[in-house]
N, C-alpha and C positions, 0 to 999 in steps of 0.2 A: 623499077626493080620488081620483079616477080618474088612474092612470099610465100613458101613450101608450107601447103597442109601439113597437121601436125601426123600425118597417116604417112604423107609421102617423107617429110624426117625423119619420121621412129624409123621406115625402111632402111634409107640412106645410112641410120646410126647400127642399124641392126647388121649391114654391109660391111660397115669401115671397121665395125667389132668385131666379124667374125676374120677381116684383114688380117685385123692386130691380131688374131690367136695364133694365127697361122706366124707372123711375124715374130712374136715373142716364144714360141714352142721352138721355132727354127733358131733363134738367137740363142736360147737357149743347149741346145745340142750341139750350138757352133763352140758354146763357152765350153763345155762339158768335154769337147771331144781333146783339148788339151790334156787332159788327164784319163784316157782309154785306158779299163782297166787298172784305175787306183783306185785304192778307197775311199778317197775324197772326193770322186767324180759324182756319186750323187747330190752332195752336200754342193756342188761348184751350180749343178744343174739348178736346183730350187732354188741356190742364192743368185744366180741371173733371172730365173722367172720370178722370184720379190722383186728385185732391181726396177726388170722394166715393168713390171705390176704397178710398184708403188708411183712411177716415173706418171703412168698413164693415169690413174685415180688423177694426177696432179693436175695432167691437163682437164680431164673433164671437167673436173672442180672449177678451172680458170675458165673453161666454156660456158657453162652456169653462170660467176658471175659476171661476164660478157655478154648473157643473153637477157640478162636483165637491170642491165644500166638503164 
């Protein structure tokens, strides 16, 4: 098994982060656009980007401690 420098991980996480922005920005406007032009369309927007925000803190947290069992 090959073990990634900690140079070439922080890349690899710095990659799949800026993934997910793109992923959860998109998610998010996909939620939002149900309601085009209401006034609860902002509020639907930022309550899908907490959603999958909080969703993902969850995984990392579970990565951490997985990486140090």
């Amino acid at each position: 098994m090959t073990f990634l420098s900690s140079k070439e991980r922080k890349d690899i996480l710095i990659k799949a982060e800026r993934a997910w922005i793109n992923f959860r920005d998109t998610y998010a406007n996909y939620k939002e656009s149900y309601y085009e032009g209401g006034s609860i369309q902002p509020m639907i927007y930022f309550e899908a980007m907490t959603e999958v925000t909080n969703a993902r803190v969850k995984q990392i947290e579970q990565d951490i401690k997985e990486q140090h069992k």
